[in-house]
C-alpha positions as a Markdown table, in Angstrom:
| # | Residue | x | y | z |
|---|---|---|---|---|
| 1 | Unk | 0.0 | 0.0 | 0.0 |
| 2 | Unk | 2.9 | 2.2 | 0.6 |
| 3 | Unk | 3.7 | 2.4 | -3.0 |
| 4 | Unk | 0.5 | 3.1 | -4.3 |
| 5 | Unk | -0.2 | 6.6 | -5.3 |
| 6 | Unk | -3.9 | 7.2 | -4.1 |
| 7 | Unk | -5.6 | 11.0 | -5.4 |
| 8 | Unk | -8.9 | 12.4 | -3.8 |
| 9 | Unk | -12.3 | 10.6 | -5.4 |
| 10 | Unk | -14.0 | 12.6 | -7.7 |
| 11 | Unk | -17.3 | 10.8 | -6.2 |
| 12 | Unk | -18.4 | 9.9 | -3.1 |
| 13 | Unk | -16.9 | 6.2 | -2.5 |
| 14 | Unk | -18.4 | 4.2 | 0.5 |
| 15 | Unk | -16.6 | 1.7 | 2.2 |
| 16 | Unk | -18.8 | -1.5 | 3.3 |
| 17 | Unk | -16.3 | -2.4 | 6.3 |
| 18 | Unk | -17.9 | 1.0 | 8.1 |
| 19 | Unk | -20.6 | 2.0 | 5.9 |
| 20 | Unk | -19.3 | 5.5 | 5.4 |
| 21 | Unk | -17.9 | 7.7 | 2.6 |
| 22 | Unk | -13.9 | 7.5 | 2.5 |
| 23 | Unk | -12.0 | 10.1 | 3.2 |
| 24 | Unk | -10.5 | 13.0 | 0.6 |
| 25 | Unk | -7.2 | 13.2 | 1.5 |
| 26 | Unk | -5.0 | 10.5 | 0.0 |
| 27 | Unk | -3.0 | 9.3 | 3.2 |
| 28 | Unk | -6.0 | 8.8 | 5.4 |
| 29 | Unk | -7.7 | 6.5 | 2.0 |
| 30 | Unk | -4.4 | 4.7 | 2.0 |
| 31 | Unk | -5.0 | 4.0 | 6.0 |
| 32 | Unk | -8.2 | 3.2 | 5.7 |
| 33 | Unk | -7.9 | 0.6 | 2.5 |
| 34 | Unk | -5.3 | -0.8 | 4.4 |
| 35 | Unk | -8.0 | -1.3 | 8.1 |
| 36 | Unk | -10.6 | -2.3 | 5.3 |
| 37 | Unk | -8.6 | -5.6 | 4.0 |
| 38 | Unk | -9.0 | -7.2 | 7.2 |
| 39 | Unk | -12.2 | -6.1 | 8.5 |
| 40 | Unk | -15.9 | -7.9 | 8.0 |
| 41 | Unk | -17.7 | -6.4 | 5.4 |
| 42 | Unk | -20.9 | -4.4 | 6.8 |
| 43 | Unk | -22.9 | -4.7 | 3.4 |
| 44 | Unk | -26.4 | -3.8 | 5.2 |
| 45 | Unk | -25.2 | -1.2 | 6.8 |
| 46 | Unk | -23.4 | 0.4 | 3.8 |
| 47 | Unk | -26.3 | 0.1 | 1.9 |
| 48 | Unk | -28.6 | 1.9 | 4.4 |
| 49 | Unk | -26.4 | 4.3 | 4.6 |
| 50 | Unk | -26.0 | 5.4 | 1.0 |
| 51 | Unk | -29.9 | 5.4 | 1.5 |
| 52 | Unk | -29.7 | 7.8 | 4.2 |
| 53 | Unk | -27.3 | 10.1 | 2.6 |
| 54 | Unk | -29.9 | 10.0 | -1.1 |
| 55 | Unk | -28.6 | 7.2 | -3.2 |
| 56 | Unk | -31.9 | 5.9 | -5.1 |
| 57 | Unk | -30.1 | 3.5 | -7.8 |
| 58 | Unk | -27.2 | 0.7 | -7.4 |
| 59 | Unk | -25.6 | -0.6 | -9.6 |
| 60 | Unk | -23.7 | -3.8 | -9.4 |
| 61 | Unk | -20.5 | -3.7 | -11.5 |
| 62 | Unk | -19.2 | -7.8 | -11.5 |
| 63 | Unk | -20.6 | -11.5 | -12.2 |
| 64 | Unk | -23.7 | -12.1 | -11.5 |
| 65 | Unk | -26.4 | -10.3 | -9.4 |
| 66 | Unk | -25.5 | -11.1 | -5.6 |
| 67 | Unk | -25.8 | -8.0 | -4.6 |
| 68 | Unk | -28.1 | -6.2 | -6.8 |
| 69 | Unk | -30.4 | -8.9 | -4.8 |
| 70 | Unk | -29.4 | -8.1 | -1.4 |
| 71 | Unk | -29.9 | -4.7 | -2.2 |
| 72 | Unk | -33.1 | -5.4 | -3.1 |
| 73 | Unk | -34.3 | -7.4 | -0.1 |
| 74 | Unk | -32.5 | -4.8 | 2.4 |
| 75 | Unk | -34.5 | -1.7 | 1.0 |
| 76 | Unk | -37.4 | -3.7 | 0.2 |
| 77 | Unk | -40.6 | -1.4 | -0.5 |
| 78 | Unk | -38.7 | 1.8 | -0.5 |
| 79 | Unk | -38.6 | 3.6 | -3.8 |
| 80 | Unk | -34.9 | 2.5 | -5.6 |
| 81 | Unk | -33.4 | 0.6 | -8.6 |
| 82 | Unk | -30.5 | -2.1 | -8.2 |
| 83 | Unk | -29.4 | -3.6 | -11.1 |
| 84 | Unk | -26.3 | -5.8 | -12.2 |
| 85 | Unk | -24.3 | -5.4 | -15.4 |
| 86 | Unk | -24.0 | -9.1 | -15.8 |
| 87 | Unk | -27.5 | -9.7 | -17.4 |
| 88 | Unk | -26.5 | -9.9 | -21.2 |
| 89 | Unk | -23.0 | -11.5 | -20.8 |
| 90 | Unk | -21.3 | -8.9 | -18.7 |
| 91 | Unk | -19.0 | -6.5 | -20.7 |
| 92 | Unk | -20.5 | -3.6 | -22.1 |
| 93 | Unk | -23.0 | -5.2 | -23.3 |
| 94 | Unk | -24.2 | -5.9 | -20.0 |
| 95 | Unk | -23.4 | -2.0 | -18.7 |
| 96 | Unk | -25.8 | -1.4 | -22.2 |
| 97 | Unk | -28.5 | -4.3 | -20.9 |
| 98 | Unk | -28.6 | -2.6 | -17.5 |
């Protein structure tokens, strides 16, 4: 990690091993990648948070739809869209499908 160059996110990036946004400044990401490697991931509670804070639509960039469908079942009848980018093959014809 130390030899990784790591710049402030354009976007707001949450973490799922605390459910939070990451930080700006480069050093403190590095430290907290490096805590998030070994820690449980908190998927629930990320997700609830990113509610909370006015994210309405997730998308699931990876195989499958694992947890497009978690997504689903933890916000249940509140109003959002989770989809996965794997439907059609994956690729961008899957980021098109989705």
């Amino acid at each position: 990690m130390a030899a990784v160059e790591f710049y402030p996110p354009e976007l707001t990036v949450y973490g799922n091993a605390d459910a939070a946004p990451y930080p700006t400044e480069p050093d403190r990401i590095r430290h907290r990648l490096s805590e998030h490697l070994t820690a449980p991931v908190r998927f629930m509670d990320e997700i609830e948070g990113m509610y909370q804070a006015g994210a309405r639509v997730f998308l699931e960039v990876g195989p499958k739809e694992v947890l497009a469908r978690l997504t689903r079942q933890i916000l249940g009848a509140r109003p959002h869209l989770a989809v996965a980018t794997d439907g059609a093959g994956g690729g961008i014809n899957g980021l098109l499908h989705a």
